[in-house]
N, C-alpha and C positions, 0 to 999 in steps of 0.2 A: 504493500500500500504506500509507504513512503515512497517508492520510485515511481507509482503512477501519480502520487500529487504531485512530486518533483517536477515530472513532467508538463502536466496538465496545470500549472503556475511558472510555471518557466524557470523555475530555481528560486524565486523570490518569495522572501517574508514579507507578510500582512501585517499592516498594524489592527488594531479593533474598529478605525474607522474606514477601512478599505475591504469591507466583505464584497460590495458590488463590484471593485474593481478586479476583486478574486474573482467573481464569478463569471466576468466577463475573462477573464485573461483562464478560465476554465473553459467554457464556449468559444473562444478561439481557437483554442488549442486543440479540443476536439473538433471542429471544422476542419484545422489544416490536415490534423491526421486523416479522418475519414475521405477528406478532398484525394490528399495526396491518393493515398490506398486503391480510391474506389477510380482514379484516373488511370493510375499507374496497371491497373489488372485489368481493365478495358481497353489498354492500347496494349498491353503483353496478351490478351484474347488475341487481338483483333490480329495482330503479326502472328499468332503463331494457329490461325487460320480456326479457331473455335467459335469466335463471336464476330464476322464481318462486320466493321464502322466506315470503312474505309481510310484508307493511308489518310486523306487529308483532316479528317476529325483524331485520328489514333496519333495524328504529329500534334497536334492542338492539346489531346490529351499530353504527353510529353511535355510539353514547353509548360504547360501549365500546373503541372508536380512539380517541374523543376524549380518553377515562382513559389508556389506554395513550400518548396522547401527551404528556400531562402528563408524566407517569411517567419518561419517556425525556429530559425535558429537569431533569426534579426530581433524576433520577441525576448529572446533569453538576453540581451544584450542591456536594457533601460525600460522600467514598468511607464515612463513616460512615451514609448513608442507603440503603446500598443495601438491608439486606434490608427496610425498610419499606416502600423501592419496588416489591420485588420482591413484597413480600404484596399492596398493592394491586396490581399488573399481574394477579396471578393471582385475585384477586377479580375483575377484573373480566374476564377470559377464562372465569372460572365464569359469570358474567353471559351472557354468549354461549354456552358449552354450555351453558346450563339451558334459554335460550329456543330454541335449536336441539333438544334435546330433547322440551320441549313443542309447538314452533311448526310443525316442519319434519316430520312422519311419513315423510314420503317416502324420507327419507336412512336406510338400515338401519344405517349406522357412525357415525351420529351420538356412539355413546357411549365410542367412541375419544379423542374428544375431551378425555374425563375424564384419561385415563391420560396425557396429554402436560400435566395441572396439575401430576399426581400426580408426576413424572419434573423437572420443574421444579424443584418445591418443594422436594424432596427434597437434588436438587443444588446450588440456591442459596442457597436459606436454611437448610433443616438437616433432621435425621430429626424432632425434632416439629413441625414444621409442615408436613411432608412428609404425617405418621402424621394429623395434623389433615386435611390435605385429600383422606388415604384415608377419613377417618370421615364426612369432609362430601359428599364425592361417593357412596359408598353410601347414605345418607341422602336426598339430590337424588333420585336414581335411583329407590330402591323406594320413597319419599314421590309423586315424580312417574306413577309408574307406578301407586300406589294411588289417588292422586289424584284426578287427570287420567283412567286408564285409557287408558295408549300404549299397550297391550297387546303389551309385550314379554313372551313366552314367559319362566315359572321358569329353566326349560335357559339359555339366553341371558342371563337376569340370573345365576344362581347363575356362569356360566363368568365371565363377566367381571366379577363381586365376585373370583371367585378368580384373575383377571389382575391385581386390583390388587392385592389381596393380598399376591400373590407376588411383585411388581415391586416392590411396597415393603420387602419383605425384603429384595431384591437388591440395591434400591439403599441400604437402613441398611447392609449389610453394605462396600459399596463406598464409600458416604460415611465410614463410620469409620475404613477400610483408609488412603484419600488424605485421613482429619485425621492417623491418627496418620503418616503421612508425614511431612505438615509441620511437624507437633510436631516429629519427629526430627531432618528435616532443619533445624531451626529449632535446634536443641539443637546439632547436629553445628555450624551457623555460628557460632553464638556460641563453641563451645572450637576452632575456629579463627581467628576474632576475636580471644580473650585469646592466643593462640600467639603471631597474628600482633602484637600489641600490646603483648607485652610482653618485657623483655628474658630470655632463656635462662638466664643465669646469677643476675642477682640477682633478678627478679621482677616489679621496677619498668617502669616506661614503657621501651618503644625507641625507639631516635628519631624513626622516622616518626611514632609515634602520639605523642611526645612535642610534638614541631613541628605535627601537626595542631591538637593541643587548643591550643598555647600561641598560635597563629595566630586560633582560633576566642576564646582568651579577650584577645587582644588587639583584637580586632575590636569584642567589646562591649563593652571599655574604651574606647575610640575612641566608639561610640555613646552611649554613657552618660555620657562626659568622669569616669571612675575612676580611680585610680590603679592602675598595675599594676608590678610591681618584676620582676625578675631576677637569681640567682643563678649564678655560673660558677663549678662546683668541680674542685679536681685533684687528686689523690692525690700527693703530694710524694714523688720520689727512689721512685716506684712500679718504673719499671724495673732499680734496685738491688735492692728486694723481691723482683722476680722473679729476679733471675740470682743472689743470693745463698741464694733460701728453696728454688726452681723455682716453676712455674707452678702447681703444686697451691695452695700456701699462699698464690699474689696471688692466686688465683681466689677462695679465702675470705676475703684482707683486703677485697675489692671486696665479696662477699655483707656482711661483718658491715659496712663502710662503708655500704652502702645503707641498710641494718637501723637501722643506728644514726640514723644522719638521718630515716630516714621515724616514727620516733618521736616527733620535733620538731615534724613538720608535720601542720598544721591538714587537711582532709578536701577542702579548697577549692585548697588548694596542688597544682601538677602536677610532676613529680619525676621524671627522664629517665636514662639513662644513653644521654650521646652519643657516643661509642665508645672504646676503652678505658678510662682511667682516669678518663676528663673525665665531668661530669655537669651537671646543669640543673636550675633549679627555678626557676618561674615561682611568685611571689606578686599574687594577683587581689585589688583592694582596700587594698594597701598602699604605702606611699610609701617612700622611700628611708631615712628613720628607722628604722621598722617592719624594711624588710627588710637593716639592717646588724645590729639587736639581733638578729635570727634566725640571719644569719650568724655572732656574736660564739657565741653557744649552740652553733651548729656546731661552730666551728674549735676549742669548750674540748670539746665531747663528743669529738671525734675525736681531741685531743691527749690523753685520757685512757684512750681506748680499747687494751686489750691484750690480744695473740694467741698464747696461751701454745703453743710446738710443741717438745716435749721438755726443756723446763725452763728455756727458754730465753724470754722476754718479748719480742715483734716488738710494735713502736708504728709509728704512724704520721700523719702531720699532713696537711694538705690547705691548700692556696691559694684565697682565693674572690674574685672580683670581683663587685661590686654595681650595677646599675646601674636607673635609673628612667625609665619612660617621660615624655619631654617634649613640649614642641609640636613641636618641627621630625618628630619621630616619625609617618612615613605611615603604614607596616608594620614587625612585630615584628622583621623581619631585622633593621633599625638599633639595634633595643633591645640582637638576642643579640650583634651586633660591638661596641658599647658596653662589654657585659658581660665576652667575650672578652678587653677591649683592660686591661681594668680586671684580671683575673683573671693580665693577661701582665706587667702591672705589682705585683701581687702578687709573682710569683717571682722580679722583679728586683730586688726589694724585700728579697728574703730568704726565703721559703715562710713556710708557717706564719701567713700575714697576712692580712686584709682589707683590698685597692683599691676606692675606689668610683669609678666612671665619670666621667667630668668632660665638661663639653657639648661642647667640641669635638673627643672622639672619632668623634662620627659625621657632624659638621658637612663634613667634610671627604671623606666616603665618599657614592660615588653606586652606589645599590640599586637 
């Protein structure tokens, strides 16, 4: 089974908002195959004298596996080329019903053939180019039949103009149905995304999505040789906040503490609450200068800040540790125990302060 979805996906992983594009780059895939196959065995009939098409339809078949083989190995190359692929597969499967139309009289269903481009098209690449290869195949058809003189019966042409007709209604109606699906379901993941990503209470990062980015932006700081900084904040004597205010009034001094800090930070800054009172904030590009002056801006916005609840003024201060990525630095874990160890020195310090990390906080720690 892995080597037929291999196939039938062209090598390529989906993300969760790409099932339609899976399923089309699955419908391609089986087109080209069945195309190639079912071409490739009617011109090897036809040469080797079992099923007469004649040479000039069995050379048509030929040339037109050969396309469709291309095709099939052109898709494994960029999931952005698929519908180009797929235009060309289906030009060249018209190649083949049109010579089968002219070449072959014998076959009365030859013009079945049409309606499996029309059904294609429709599905894989979209309703106008669907609505295109209804206009191109009528066209083939009663151009060929004037032409040439197939003498297919009016009766017979006018039913099957109005089979494609009507199959291409069916399927715009059904190709729009399963876009706006995915539109939806694509809107529905994204406000479960931000649910999932961000914290309930203040708004900010939570920590898994906080820890993912700050891992992805320590990685390209690692690749790039950047600097990157870290922040470790605490809400000072919060647990008195709560037992003296209750837990209504710390749940707003944590909202307007977020509030208050995310005003400070740059667009590039990532800014976490990691659970309760404690928080995070990775600076990308910056060194351990940069990020004490940011912290110093902090610890004065937050020692200014006040929570007026019946006339009475609640303040509050915060402890931060700072720490900077160095070389002995593999992964971001050593940077946030750095930050931690610096932020626990803070409050021994007295609150209210800024610790900066010193190297052999994490000399010492095996991650």
């Amino acid at each position: 089974m892995t080597i037929i979805n291999n196939i039938l996906t062209s090598g390529f992983a989906f993300d969760e908002g790409e099932d339609l594009l899976r399923f089309r780059f699955k419908m391609l895939n089986i087109m080209l195959l069945i195309s190639m196959s079912a071409m490739l065995i009617f011109a090897l009939l036809n040469d080797l004298g079992f099923n007469q098409l004649g040479d000039i339809h069995a050379r048509s078949n030929y040339f037109a596996a050969f396309i469709c083989l291309l095709a099939f190995f052109w898709l494994r190359q960029s999931k952005r080329d698929y519908k180009r692929v797929a235009m060309v597969t289906i030009f060249a499967t018209m190649i083949s019903f049109t010579s089968a139309l002219l070449f072959v009289p014998n076959d009365e269903f030859r013009l079945v053939w049409f309606l499996l481009a029309v059904i294609v098209a429709h599905l894989v690449v979209g309703r106008g180019f669907g609505i295109f290869i209804v206009a191109l195949s009528i066209l083939i058809i009663f151009g060929s039949n004037h032409l040439f003189n197939i003498n297919f019966s009016g009766l017979t042409l006018t039913t099957f103009v109005m089979s494609l007709l009507i199959s291409s209604l069916l399927l715009n109606s059904y190709s729009e149905k399963i876009t706006s699906y995915q539109i939806e379901l694509l809107r529905q993941n994204e406000e479960l995304k931000k649910l999932a990503n961000r914290d309930d209470l203040t708004g900010i990062m939570s920590r898994r999505y906080f820890l993912d980015m700050a891992n992805s932006y320590f990685s390209t700081s690692l690749r790039n040789k950047r600097a990157i900084s870290m922040l470790m904040l605490d809400i000072d004597h919060f647990k008195q906040i709560n037992d003296r205010y209750g837990h209504p009034v710390g749940d707003r001094m944590l909202v307007l503490f977020a509030e208050q800090i995310s005003k400070l930070l740059r667009k590039s800054d990532i800014f976490g609450r990691l659970g309760g009172e404690e928080f995070g904030i990775v600076l990308f590009e910056t060194d351990i200068d940069g990020a004490q002056v940011l912290a110093e801006k902090i610890r004065q916005a937050i020692e200014r800040l006040r929570y007026q609840l019946e006339g009475e003024s609640v303040k509050m201060t915060t402890s931060i540790g700072v720490s900077e990525k160095i070389d002995e630095d593999s992964h971001f874990e050593k940077l946030m125990v750095r930050s931690d160890r610096a932020l626990y020195q803070s409050k021994r310090s007295g609150r209210n302060c800024i610790s900066v990390a010193q190297l052999w906080a994490t000399r010492d720690v095996e991650l």
